[in-house]
C-alpha positions as CSV (number, residue, x, y, z in Angstrom):
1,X,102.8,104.1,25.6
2,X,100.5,101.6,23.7
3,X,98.2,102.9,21.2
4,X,96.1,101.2,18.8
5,X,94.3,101.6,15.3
6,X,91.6,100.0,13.2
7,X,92.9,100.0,9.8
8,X,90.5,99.5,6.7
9,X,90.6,95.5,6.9
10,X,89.4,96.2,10.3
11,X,92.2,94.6,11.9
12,X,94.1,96.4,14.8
13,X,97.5,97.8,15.1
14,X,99.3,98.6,17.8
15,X,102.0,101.6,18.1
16,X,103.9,103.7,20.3
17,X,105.5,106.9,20.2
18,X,108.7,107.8,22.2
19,X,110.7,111.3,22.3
20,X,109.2,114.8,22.0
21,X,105.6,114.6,20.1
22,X,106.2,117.9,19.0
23,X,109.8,117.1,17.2
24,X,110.4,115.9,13.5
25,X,108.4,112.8,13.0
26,X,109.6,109.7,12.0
27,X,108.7,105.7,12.0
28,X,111.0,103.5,12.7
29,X,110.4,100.0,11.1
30,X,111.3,97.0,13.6
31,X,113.9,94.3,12.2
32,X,112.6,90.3,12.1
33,X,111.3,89.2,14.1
34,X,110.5,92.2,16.5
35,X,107.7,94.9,18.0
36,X,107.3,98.3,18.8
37,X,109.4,98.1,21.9
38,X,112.6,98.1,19.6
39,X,114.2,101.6,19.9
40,X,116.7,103.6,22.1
41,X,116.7,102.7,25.1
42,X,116.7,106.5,26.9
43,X,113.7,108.6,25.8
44,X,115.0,112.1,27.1
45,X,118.0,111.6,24.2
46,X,115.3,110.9,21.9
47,X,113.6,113.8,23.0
48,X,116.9,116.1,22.9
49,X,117.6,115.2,19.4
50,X,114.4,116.5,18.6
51,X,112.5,113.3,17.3
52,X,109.0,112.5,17.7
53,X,109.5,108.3,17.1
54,X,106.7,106.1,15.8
55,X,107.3,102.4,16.5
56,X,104.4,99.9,15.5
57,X,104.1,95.9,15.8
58,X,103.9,94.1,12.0
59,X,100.7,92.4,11.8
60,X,101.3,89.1,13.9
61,X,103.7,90.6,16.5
62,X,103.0,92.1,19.9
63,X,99.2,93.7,20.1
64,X,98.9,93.5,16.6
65,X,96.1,91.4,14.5
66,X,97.8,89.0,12.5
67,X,97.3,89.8,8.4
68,X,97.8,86.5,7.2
69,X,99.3,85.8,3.5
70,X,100.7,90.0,4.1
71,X,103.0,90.9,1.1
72,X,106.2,93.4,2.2
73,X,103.9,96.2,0.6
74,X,100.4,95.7,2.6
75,X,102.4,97.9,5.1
76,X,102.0,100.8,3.5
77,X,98.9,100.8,4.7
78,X,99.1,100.1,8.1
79,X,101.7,103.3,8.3
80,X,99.6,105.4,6.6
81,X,96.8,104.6,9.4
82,X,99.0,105.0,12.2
83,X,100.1,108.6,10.6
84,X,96.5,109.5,9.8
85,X,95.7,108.8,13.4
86,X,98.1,110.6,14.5
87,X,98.1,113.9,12.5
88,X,100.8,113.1,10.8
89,X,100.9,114.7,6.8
90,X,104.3,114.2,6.6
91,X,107.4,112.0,8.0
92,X,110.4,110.3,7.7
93,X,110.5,106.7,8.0
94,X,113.5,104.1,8.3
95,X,113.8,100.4,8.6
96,X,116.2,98.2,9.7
97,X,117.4,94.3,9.2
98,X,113.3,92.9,8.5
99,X,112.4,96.7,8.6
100,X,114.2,97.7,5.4
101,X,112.3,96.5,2.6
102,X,109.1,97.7,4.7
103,X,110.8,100.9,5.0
104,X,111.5,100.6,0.9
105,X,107.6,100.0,0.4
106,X,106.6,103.2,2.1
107,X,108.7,105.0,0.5
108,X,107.8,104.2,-3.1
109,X,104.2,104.0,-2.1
110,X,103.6,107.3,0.3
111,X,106.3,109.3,-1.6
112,X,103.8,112.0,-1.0
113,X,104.5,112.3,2.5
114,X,107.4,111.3,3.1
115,X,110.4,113.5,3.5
116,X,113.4,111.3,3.6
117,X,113.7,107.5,4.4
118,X,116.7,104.8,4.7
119,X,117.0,100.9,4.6
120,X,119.9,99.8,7.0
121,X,121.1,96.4,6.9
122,X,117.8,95.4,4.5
123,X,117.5,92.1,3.2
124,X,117.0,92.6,-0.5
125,X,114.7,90.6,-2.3
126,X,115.0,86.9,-2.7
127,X,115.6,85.5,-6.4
128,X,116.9,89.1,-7.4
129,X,118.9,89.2,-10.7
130,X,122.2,89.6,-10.3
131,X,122.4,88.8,-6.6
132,X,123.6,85.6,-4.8
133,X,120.8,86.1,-2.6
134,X,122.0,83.1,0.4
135,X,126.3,84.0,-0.4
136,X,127.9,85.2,2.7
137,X,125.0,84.7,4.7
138,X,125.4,82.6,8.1
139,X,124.0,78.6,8.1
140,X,121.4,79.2,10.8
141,X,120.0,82.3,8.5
142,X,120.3,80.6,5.2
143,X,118.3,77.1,7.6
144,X,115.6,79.7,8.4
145,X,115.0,80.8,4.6
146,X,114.9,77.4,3.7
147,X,112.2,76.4,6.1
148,X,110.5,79.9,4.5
149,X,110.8,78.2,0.8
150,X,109.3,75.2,2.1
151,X,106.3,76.6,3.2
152,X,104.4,78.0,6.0
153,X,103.8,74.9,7.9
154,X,107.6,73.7,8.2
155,X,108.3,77.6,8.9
156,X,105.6,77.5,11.8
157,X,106.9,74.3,13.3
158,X,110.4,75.4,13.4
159,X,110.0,78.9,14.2
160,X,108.2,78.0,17.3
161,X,111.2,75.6,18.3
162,X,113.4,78.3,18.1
163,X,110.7,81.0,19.6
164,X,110.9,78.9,23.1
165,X,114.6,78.7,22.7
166,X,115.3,82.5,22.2
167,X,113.1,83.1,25.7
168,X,115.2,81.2,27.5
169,X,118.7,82.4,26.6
170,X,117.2,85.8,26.8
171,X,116.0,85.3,30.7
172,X,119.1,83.9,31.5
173,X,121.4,86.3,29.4
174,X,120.2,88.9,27.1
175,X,123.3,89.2,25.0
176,X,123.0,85.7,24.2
177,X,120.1,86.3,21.8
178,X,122.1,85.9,18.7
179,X,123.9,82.8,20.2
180,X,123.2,80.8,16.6
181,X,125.2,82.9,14.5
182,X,128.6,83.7,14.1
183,X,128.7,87.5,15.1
184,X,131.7,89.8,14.6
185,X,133.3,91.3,17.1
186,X,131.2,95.0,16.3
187,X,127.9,92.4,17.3
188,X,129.1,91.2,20.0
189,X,130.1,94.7,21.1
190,X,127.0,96.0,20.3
191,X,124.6,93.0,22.4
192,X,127.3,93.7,25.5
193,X,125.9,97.3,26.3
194,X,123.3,97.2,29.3
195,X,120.6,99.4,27.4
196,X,120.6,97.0,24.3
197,X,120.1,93.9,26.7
198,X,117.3,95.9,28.2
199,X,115.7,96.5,25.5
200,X,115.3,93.1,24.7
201,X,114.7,91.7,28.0
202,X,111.7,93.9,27.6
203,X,110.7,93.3,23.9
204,X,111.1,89.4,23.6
205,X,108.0,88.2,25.1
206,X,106.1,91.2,23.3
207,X,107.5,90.3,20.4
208,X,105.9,86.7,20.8
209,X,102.1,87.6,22.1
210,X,100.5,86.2,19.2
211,X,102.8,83.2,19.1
212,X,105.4,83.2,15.6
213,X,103.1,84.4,13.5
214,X,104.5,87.7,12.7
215,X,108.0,86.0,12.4
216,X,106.5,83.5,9.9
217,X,104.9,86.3,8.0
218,X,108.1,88.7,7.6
219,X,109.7,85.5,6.5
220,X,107.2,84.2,4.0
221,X,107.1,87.6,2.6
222,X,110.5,88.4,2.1
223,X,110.6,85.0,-0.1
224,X,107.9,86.4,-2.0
225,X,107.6,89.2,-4.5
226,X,107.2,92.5,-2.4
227,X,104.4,93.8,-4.1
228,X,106.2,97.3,-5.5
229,X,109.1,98.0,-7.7
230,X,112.1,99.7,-6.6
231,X,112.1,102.1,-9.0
232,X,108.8,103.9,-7.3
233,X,111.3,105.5,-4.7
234,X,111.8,108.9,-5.5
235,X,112.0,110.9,-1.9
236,X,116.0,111.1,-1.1
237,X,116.9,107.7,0.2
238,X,120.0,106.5,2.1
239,X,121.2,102.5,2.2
240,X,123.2,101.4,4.5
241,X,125.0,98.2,5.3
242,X,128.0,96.7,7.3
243,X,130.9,94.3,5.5
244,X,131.0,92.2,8.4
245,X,126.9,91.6,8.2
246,X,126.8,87.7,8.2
247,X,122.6,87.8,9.0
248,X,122.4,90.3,6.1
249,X,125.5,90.3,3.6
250,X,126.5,93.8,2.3
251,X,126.0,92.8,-0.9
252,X,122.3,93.1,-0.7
253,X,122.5,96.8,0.3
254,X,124.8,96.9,-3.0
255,X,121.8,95.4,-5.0
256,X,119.4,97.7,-3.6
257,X,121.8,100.9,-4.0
258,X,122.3,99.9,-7.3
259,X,118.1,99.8,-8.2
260,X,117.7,103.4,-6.6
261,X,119.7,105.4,-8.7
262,X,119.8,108.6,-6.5
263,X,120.4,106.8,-3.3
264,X,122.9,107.8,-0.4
265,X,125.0,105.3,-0.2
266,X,126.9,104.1,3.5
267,X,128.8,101.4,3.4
268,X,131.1,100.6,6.9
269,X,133.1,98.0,8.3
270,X,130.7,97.3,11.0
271,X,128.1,94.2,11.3
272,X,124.6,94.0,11.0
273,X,123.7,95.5,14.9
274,X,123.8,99.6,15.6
275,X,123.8,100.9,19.3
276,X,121.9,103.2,20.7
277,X,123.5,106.5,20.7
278,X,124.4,105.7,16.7
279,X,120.9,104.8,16.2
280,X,119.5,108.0,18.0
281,X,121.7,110.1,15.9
282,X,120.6,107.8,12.3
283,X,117.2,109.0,13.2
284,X,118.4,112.7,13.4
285,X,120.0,112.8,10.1
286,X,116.9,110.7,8.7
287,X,114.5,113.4,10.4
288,X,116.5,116.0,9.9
289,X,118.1,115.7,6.6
């Protein structure tokens, strides 16, 4: 299940790849913080939707070297490394919550291979024109980004506070790993089924092998320029959001929809969390087209 790869900095990455390896590829970005362990739960849907899945850690997370000082865009390369190592010319990619503007980079910078990508629930990015970035957004979120803003120090300190909390809610209850915010009921629904509690029962302490790091990383680099301009994107694109997202508001998908001209646009009344079977089949139409 766990595969690595030296990418040109000569750091290592570590990946996985889930469903049939002879099906439609496609990566699927892991939201923040988060590891390659973050998919569908049942592999032999995955399979009989046809999906070869590529998950990989972000520098910092699971088996991953940590790329300190990473901008949103440095994981362009990383994909393309993993794809490259897999014989991959072409794939889909999609990203979701932390995953969506990583899923945005790839596709304005590997537009080349990249048959059709999506951004679900993606944080757009901070200090955007037009965009009351923190309005809507829950306290303990918005307390997070303002750590971020002051700098990696006060981020580190506090994000390894909340690190040791999160593993202990989760090894008493896995649901209760959003505990801090003020889910709707389509959260809350989501965190009670079985396979999305397994999931991360299993994914938590992978998720924090290197320590915070890549938690501290996503967030300093979402608080930073991304390194690439929307406008780059020209592969068919789909954004996606819930109304009821209080960890990411809907209007950020609006912004971003509204700086990709040719976008698919899929607004619902849901929150910011998809289950399994709707995720399996998201990757199908993301594949599949």
């Amino acid at each position: 299940m766990l595969s690595t790869v030296l990418v040109a900095d000569g750091r290592e990455v570590a990946y996985a790849q889930w469903g049939d390896l002879d099906g439609s590829p496609i990566f699927s970005l892991h939201g923040t913080p988060g590891c390659r362990l973050n998919r569908p739960l049942e592999d032999a849907k995955i399979r009989a939707a046809g999906l070869h899945l590529v998950t990989y850690d972000r520098p910092g997370y699971g088996r991953s070297d940590r790329h300190r000082g990473r901008r949103v865009v440095d994981c362009v390369g990383d994909v393309a490394s993993i794809a490259d190592a897999l014989g991959l010319e072409r794939f889909a990619v999609t990203g979701g919550s932390g995953g969506g503007p990583h899923s945005l980079a790839v596709a304005a910078r590997l537009g080349d291979r990249v048959t059709r990508a999506s951004c679900v629930a993606g944080v757009a990015p901070y200090g955007a024109q037009g965009l009351d970035w923190f309005g809507g957004m829950d306290p303990a979120n918005v307390k997070e980004f303002g750590w971020a803003l002051s700098g990696e120090a006060r981020l580190t300190t506090e994000l390894e506070r909340e690190a040791a909390a999160v593993k202990l809610r989760v090894a008493q209850d896995p649901a209760s790993l959003l505990v801090a915010f003020e889910l709707p009921e389509a959260d809350m629904a989501v965190l009670s089924d079985p396979r999305v509690q397994e999931v991360i029962r299993e994914s938590t302490a992978e998720v924090f092998a290197n320590g915070v790091a890549g938690w501290v990383d996503d967030d300093l680099a979402f608080t930073e320029p991304w390194g690439f301009d929307l406008g780059e994107i020209e592969v068919p694109f789909e954004i996606s959001f819930g109304a009821s997202d209080v960890l990411v508001p809907a209007t950020h998908g609006e912004w971003l929809a509204s700086r990709i001209p040719h976008a698919r646009v899929v607004g619902t009344d849901d929150g910011h969390l998809i289950g399994p079977d709707e995720m399996i089949e998201h990757l199908r139409q993301v594949a599949y087209g």
